[in-house]
mmCIF file as Biopython writes it, N, C-alpha, C and O atoms, coordinates in Angstrom:
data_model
#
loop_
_atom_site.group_PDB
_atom_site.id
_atom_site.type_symbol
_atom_site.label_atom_id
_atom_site.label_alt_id
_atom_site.label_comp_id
_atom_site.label_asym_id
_atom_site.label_entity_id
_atom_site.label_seq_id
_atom_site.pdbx_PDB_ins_code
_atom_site.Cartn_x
_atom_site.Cartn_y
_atom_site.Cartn_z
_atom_site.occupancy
_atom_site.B_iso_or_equiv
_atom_site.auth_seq_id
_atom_site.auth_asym_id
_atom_site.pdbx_PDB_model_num
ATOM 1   N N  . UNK A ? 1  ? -2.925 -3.107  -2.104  1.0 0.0 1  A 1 
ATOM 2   C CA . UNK A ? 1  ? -2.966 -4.227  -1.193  1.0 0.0 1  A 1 
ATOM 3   C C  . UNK A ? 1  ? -1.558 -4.735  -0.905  1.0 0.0 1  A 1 
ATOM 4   O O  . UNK A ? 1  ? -1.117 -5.156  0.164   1.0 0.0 1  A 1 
ATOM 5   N N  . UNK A ? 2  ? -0.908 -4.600  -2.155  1.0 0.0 2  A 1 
ATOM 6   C CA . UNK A ? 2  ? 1.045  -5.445  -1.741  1.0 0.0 2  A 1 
ATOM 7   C C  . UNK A ? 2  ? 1.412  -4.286  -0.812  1.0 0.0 2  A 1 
ATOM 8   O O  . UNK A ? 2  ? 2.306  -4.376  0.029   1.0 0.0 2  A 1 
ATOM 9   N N  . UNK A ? 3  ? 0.966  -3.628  -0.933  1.0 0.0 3  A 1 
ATOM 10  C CA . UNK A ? 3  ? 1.972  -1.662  -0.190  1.0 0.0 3  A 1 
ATOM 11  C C  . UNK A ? 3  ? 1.925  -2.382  1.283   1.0 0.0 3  A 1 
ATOM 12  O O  . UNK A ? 3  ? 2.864  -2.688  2.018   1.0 0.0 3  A 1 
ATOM 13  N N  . UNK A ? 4  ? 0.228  -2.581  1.503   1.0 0.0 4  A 1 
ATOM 14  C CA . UNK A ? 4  ? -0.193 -2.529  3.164   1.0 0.0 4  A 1 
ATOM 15  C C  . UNK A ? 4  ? -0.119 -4.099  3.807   1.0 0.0 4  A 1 
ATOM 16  O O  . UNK A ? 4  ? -0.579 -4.361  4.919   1.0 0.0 4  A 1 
ATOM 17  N N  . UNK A ? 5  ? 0.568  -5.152  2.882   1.0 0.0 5  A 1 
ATOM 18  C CA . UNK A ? 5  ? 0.977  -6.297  3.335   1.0 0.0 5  A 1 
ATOM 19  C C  . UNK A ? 5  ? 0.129  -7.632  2.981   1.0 0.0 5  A 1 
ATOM 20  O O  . UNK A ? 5  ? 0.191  -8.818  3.305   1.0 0.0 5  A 1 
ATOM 21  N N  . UNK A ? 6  ? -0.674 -6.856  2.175   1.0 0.0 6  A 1 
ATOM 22  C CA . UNK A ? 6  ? -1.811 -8.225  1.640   1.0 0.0 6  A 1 
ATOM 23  C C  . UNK A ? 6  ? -1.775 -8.938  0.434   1.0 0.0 6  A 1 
ATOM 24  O O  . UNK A ? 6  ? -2.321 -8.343  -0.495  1.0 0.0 6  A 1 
ATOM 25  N N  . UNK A ? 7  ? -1.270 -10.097 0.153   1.0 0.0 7  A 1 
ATOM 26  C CA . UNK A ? 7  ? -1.200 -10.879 -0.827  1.0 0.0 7  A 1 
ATOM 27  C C  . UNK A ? 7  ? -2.421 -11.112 -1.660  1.0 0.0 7  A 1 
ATOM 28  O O  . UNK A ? 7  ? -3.509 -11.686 -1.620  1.0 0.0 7  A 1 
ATOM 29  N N  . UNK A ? 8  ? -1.838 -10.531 -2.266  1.0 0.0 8  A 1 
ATOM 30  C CA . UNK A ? 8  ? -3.282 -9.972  -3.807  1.0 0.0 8  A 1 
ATOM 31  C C  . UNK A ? 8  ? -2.467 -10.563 -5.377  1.0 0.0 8  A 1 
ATOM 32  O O  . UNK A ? 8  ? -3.247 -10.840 -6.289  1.0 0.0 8  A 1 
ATOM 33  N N  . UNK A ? 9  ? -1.204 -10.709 -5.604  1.0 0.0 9  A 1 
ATOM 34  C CA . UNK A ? 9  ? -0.520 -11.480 -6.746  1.0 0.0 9  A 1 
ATOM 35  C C  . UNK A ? 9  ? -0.512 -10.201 -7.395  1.0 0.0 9  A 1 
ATOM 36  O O  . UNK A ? 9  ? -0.749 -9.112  -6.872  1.0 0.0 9  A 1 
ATOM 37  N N  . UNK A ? 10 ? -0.081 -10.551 -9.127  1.0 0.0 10 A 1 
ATOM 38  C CA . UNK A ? 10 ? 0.180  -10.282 -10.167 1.0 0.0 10 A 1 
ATOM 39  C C  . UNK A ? 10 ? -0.980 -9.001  -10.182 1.0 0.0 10 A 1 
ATOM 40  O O  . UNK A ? 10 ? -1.952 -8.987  -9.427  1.0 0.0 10 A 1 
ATOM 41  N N  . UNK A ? 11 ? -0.673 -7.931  -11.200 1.0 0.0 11 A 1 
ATOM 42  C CA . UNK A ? 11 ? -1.553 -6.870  -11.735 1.0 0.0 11 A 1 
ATOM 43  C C  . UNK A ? 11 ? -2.257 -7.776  -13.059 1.0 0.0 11 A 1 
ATOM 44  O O  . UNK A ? 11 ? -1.600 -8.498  -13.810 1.0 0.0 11 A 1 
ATOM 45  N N  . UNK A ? 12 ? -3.481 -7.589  -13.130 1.0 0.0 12 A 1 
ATOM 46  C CA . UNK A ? 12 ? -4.515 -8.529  -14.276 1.0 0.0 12 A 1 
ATOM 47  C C  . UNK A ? 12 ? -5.039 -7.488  -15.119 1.0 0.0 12 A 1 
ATOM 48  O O  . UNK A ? 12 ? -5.451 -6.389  -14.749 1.0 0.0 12 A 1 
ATOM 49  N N  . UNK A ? 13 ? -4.986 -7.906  -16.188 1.0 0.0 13 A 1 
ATOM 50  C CA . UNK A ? 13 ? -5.680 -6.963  -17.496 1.0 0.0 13 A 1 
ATOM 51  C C  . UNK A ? 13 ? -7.381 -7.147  -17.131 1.0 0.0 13 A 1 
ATOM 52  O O  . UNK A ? 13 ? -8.001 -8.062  -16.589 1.0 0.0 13 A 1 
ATOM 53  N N  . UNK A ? 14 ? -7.775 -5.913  -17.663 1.0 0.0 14 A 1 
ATOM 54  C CA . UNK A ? 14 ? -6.944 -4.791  -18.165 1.0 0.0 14 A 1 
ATOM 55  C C  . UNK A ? 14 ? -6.361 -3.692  -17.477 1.0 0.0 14 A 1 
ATOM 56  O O  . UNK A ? 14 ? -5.707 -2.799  -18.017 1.0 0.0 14 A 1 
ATOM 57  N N  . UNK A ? 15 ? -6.654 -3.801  -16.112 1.0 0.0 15 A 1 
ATOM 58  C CA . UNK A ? 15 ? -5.891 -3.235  -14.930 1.0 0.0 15 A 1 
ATOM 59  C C  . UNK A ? 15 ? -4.090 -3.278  -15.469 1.0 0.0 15 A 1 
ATOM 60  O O  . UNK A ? 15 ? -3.732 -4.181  -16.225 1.0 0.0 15 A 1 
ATOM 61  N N  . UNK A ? 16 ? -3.409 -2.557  -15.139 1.0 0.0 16 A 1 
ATOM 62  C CA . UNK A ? 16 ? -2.457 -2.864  -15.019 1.0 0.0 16 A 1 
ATOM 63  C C  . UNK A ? 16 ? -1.038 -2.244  -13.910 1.0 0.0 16 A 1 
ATOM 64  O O  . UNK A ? 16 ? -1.046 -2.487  -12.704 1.0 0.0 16 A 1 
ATOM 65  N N  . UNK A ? 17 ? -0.302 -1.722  -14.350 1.0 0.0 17 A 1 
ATOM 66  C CA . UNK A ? 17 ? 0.520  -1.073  -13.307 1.0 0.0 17 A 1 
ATOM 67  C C  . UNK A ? 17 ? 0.361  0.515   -13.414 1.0 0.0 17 A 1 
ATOM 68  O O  . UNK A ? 17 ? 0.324  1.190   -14.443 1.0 0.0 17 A 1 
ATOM 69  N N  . UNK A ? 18 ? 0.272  0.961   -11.999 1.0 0.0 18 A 1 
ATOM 70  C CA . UNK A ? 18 ? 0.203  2.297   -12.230 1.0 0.0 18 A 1 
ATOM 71  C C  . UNK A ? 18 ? 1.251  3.178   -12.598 1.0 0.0 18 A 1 
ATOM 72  O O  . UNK A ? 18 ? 2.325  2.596   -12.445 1.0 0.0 18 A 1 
ATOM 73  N N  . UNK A ? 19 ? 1.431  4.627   -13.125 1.0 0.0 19 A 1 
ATOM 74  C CA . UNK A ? 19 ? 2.513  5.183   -13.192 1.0 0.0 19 A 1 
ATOM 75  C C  . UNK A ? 19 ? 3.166  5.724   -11.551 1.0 0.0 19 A 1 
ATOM 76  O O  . UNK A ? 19 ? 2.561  5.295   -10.569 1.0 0.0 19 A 1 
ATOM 77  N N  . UNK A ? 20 ? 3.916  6.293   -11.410 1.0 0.0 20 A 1 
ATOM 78  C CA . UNK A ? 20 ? 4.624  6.671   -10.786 1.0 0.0 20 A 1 
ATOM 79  C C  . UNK A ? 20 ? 3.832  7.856   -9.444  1.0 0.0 20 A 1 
ATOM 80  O O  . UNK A ? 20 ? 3.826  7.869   -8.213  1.0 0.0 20 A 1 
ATOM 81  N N  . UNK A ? 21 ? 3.212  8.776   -10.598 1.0 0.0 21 A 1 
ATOM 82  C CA . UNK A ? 21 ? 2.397  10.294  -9.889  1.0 0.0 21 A 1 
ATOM 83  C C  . UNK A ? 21 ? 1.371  9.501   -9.208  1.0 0.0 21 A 1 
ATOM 84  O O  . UNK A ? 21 ? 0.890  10.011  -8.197  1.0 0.0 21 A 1 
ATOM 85  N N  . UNK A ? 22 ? 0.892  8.209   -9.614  1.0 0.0 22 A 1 
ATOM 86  C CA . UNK A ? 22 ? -0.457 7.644   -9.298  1.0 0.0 22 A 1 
ATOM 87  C C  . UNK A ? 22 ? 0.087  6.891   -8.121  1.0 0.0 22 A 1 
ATOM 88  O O  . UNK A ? 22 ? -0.562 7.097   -7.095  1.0 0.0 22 A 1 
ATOM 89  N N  . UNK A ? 23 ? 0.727  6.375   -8.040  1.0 0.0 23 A 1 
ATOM 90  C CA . UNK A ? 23 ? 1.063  5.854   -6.790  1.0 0.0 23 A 1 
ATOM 91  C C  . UNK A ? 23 ? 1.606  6.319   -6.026  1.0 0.0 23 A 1 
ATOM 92  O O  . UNK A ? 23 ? 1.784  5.639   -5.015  1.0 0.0 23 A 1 
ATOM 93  N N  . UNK A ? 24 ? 2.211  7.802   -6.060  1.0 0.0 24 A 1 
ATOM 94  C CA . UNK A ? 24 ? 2.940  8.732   -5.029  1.0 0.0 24 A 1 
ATOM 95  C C  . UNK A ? 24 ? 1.079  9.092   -4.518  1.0 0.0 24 A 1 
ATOM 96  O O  . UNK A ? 24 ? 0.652  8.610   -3.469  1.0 0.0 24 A 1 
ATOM 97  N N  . UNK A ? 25 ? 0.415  9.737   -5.185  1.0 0.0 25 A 1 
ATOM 98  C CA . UNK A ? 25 ? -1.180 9.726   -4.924  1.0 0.0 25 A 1 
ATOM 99  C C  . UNK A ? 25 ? -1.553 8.985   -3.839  1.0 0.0 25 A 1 
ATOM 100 O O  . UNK A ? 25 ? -1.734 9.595   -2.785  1.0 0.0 25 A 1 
ATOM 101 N N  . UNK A ? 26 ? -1.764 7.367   -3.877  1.0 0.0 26 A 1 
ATOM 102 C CA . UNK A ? 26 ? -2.451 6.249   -3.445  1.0 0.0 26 A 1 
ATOM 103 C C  . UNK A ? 26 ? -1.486 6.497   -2.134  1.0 0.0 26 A 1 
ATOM 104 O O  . UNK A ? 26 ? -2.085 6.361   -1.067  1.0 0.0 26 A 1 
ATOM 105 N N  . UNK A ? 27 ? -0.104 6.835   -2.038  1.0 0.0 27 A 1 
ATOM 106 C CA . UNK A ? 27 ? 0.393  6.957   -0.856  1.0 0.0 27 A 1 
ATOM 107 C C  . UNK A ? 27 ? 0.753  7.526   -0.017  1.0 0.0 27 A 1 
ATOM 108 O O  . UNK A ? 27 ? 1.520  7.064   0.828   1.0 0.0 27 A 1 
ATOM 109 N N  . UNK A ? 28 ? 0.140  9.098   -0.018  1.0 0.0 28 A 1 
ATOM 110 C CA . UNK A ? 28 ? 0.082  10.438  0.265   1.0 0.0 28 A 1 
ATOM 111 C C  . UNK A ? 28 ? -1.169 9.904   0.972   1.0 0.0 28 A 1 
ATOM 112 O O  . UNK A ? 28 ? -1.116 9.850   2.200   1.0 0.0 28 A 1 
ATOM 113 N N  . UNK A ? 29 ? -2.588 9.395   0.188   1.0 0.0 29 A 1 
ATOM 114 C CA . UNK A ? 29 ? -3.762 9.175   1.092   1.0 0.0 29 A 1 
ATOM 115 C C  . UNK A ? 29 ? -3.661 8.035   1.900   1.0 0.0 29 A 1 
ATOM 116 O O  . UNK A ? 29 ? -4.234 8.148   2.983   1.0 0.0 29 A 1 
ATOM 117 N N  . UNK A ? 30 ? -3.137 7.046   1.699   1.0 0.0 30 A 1 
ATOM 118 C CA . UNK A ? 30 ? -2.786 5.877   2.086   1.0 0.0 30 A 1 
ATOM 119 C C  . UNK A ? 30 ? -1.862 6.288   4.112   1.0 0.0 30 A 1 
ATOM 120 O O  . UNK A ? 30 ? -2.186 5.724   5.157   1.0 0.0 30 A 1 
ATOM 121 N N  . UNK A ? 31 ? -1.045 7.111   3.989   1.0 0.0 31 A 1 
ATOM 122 C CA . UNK A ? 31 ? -0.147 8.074   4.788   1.0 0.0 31 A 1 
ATOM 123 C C  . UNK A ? 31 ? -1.547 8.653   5.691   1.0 0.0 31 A 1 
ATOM 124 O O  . UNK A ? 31 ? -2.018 8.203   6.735   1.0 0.0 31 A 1 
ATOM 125 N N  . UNK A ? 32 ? -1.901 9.576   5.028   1.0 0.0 32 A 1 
ATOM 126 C CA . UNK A ? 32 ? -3.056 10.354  5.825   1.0 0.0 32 A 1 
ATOM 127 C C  . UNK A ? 32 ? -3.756 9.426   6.723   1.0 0.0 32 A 1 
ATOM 128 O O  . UNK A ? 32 ? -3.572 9.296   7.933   1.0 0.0 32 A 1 
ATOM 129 N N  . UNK A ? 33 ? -4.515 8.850   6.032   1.0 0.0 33 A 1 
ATOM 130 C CA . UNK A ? 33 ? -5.359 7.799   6.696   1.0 0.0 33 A 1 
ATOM 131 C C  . UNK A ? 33 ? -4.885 6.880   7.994   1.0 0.0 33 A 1 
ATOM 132 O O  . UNK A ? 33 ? -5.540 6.686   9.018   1.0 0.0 33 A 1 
ATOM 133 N N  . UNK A ? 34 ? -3.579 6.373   7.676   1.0 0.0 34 A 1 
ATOM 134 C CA . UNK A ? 34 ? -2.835 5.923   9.031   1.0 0.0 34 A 1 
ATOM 135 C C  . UNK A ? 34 ? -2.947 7.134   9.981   1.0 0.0 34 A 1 
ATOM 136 O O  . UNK A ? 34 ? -3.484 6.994   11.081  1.0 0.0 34 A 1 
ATOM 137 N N  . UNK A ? 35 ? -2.479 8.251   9.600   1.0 0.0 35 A 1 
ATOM 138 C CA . UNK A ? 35 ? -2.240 9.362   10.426  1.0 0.0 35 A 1 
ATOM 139 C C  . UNK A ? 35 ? -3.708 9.759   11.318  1.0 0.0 35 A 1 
ATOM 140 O O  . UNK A ? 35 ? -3.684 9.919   12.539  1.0 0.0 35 A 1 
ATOM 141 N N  . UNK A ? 36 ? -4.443 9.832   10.835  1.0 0.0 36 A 1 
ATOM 142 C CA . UNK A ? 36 ? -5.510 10.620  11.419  1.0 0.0 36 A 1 
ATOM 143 C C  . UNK A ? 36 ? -6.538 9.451   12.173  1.0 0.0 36 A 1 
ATOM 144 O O  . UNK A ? 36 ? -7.131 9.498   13.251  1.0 0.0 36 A 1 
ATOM 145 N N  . UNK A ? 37 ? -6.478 8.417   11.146  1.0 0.0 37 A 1 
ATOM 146 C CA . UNK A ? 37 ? -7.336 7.405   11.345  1.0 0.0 37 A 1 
ATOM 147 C C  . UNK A ? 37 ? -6.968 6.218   11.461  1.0 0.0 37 A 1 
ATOM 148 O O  . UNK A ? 37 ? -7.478 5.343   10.761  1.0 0.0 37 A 1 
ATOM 149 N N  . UNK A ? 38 ? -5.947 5.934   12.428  1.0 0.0 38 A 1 
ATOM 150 C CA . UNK A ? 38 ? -4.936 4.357   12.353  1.0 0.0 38 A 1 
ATOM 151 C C  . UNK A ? 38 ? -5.955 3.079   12.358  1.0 0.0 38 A 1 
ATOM 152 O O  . UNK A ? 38 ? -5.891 2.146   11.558  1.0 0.0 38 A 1 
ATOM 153 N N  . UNK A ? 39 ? -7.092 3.243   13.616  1.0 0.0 39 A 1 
ATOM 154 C CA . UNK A ? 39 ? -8.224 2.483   13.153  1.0 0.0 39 A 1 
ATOM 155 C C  . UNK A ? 39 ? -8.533 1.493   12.313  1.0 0.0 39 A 1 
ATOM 156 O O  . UNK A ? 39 ? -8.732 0.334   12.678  1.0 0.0 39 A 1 
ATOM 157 N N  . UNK A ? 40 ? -8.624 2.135   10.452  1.0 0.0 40 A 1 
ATOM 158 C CA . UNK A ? 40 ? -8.703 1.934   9.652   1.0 0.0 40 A 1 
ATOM 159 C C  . UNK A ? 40 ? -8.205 0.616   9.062   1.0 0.0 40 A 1 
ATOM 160 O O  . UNK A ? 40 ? -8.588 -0.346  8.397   1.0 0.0 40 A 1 
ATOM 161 N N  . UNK A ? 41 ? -6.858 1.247   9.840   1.0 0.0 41 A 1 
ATOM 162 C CA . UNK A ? 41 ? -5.870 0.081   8.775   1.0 0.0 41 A 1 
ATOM 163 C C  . UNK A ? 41 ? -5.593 -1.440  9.890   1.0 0.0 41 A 1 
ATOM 164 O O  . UNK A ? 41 ? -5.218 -2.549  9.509   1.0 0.0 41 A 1 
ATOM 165 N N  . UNK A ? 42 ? -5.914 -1.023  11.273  1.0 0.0 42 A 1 
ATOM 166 C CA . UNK A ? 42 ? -6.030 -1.706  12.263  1.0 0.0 42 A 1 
ATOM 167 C C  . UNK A ? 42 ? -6.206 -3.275  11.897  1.0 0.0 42 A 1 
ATOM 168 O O  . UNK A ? 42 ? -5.161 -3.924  11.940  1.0 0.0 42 A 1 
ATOM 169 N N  . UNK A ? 43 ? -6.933 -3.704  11.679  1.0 0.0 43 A 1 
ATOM 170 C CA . UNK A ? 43 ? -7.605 -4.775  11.153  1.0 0.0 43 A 1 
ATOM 171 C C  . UNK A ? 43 ? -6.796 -5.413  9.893   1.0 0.0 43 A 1 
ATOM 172 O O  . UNK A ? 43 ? -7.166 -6.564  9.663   1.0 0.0 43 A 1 
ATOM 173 N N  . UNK A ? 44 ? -5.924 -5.000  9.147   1.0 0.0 44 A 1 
ATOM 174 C CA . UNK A ? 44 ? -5.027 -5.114  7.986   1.0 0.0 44 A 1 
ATOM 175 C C  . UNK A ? 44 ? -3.755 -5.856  8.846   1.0 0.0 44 A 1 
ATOM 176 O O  . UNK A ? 44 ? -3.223 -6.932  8.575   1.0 0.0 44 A 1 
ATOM 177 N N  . UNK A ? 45 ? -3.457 -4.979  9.914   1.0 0.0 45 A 1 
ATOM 178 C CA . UNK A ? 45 ? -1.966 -4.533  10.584  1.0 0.0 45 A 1 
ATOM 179 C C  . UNK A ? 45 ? -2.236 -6.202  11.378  1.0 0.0 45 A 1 
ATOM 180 O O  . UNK A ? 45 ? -1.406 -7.096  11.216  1.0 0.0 45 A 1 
ATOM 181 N N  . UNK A ? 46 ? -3.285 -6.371  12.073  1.0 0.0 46 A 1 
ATOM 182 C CA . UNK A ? 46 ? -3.255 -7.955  12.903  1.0 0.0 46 A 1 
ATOM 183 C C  . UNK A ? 46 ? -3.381 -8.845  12.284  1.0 0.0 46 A 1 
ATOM 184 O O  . UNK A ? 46 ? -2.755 -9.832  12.671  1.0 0.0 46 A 1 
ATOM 185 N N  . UNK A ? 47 ? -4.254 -8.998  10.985  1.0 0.0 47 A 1 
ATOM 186 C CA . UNK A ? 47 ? -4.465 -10.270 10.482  1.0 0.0 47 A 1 
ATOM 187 C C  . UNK A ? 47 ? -3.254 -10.648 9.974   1.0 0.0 47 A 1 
ATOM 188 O O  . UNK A ? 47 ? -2.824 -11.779 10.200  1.0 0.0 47 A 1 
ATOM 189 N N  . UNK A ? 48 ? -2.593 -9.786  9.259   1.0 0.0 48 A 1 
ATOM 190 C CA . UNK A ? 48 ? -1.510 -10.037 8.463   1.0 0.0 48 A 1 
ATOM 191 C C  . UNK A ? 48 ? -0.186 -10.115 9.607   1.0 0.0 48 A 1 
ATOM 192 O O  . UNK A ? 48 ? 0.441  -11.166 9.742   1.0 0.0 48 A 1 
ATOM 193 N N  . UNK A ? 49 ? 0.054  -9.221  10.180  1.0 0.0 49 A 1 
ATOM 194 C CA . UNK A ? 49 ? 0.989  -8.902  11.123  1.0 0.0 49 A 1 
ATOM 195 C C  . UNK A ? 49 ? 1.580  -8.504  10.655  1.0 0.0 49 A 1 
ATOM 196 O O  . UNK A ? 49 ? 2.468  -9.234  10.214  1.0 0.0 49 A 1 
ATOM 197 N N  . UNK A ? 50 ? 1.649  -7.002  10.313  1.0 0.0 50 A 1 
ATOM 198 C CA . UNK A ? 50 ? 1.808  -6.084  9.439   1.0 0.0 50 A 1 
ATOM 199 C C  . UNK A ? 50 ? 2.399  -5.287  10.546  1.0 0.0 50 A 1 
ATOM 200 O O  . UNK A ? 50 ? 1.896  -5.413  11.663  1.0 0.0 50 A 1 
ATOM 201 N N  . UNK A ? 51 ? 3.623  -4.305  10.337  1.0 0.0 51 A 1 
ATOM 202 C CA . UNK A ? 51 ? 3.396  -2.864  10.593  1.0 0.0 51 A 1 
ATOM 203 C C  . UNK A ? 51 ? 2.878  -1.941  9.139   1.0 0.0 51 A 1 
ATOM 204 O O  . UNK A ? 51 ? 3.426  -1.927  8.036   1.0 0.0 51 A 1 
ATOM 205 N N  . UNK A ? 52 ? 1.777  -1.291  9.540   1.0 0.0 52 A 1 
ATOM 206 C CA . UNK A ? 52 ? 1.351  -0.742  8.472   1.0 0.0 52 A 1 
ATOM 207 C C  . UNK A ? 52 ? 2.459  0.778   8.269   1.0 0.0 52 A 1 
ATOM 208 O O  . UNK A ? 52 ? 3.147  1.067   7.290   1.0 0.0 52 A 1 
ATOM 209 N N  . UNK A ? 53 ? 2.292  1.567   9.626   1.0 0.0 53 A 1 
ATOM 210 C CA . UNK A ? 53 ? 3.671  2.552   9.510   1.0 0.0 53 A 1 
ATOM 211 C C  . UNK A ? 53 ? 4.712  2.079   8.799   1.0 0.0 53 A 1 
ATOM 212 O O  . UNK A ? 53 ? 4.807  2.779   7.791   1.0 0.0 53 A 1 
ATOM 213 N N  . UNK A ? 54 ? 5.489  1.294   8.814   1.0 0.0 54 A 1 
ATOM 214 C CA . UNK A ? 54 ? 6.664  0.914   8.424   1.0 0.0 54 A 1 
ATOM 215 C C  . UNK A ? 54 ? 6.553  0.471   6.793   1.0 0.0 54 A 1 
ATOM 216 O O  . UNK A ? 54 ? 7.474  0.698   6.007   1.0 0.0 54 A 1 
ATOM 217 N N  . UNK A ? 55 ? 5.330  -0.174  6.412   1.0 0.0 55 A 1 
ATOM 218 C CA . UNK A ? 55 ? 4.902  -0.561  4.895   1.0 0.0 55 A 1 
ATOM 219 C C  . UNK A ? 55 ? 4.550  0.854   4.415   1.0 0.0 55 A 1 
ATOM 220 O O  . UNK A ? 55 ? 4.299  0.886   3.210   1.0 0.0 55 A 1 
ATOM 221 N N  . UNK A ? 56 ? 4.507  1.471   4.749   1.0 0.0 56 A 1 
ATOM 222 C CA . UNK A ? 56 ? 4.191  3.043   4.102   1.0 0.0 56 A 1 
ATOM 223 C C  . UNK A ? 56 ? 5.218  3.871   3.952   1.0 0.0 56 A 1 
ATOM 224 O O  . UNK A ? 56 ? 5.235  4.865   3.226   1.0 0.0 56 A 1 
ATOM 225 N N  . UNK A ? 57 ? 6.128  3.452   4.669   1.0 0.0 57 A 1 
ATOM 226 C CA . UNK A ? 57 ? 7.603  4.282   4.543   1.0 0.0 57 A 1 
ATOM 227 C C  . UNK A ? 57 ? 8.966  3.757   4.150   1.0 0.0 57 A 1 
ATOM 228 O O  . UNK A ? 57 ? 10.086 4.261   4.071   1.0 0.0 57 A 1 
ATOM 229 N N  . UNK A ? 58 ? 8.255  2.082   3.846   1.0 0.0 58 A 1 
ATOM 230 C CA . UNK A ? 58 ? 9.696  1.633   3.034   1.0 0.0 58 A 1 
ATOM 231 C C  . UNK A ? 58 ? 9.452  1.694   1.562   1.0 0.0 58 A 1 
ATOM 232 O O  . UNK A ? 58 ? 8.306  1.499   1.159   1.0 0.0 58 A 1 
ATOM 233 N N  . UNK A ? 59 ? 10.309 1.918   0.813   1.0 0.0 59 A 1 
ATOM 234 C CA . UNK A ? 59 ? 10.656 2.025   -0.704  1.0 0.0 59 A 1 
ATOM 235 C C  . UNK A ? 59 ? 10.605 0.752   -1.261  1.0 0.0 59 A 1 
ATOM 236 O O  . UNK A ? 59 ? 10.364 0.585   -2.457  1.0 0.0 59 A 1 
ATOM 237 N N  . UNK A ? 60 ? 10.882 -0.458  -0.226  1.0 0.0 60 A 1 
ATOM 238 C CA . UNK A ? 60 ? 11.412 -1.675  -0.860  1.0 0.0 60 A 1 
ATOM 239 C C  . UNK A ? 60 ? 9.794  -2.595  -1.337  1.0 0.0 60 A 1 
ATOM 240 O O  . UNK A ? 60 ? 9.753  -3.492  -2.179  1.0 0.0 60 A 1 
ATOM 241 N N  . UNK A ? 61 ? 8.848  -2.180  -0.714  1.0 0.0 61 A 1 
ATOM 242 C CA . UNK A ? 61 ? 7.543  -2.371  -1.281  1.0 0.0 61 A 1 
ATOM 243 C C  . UNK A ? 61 ? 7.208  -2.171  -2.432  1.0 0.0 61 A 1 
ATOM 244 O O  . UNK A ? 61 ? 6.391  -2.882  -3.017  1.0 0.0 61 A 1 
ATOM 245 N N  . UNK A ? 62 ? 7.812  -1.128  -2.964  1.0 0.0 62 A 1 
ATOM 246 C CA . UNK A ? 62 ? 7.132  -0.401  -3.922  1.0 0.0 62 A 1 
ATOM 247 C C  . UNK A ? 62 ? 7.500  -0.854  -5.610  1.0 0.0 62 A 1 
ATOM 248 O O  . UNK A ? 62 ? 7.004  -0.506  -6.682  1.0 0.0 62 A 1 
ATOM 249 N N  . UNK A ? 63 ? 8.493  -1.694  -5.282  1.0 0.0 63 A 1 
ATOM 250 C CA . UNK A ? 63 ? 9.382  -2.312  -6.379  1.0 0.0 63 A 1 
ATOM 251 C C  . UNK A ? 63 ? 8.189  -3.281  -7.280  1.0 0.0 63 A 1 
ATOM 252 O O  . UNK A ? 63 ? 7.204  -3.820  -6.776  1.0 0.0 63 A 1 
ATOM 253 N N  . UNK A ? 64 ? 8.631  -3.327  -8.886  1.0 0.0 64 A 1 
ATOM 254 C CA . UNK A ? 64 ? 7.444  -3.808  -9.598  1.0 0.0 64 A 1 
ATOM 255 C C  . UNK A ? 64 ? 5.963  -3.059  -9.684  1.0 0.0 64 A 1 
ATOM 256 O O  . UNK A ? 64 ? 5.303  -3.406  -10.663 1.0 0.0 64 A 1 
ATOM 257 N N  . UNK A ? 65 ? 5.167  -1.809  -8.556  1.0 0.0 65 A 1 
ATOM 258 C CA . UNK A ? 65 ? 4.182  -1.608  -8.548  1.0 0.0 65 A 1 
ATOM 259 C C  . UNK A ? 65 ? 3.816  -0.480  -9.473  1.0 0.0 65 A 1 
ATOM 260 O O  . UNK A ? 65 ? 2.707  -0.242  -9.953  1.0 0.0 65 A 1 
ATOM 261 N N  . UNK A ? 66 ? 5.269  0.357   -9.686  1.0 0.0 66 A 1 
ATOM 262 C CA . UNK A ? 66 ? 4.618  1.287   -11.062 1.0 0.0 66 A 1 
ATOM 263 C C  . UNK A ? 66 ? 5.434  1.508   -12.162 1.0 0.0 66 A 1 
ATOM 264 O O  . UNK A ? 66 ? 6.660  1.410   -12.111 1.0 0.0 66 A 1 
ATOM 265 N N  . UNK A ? 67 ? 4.801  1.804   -13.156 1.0 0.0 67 A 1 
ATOM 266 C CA . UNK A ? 67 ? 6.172  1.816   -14.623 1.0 0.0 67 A 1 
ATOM 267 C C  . UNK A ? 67 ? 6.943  3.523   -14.505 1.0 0.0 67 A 1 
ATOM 268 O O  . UNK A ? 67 ? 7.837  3.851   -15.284 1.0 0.0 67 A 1 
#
């Protein structure tokens, strides 16, 4: 949810932060899905006023989200 611009807070136990492979994962499909199916994320991209392209391809998101 922080990746695609949605204020969701802190990671809560017993959830916690993902590793690294797991979130290259979440953003490989995360990628696809814009790609094939922008649609999707459509509804994310206005409420928030988001570019969702651009949250998928900056690095600076990604800070804090995996150990």
């Amino acid at each position: 949810m922080n990746i695609l611009g949605m204020p969701s807070g802190p990671c809560r136990q017993p959830m916690g932060k993902m590793n690294q492979a797991g979130l290259e994962i979440v953003l490989d499909n995360a990628r696809q899905v814009q790609a094939n199916n922008p649609e999707i994320f459509a509804p994310i991209a206005s409420f928030f006023g988001v570019d969702i392209d651009q949250r998928l391809q900056d690095a600076s998101v990604l800070e804090g989200l995996a150990y």
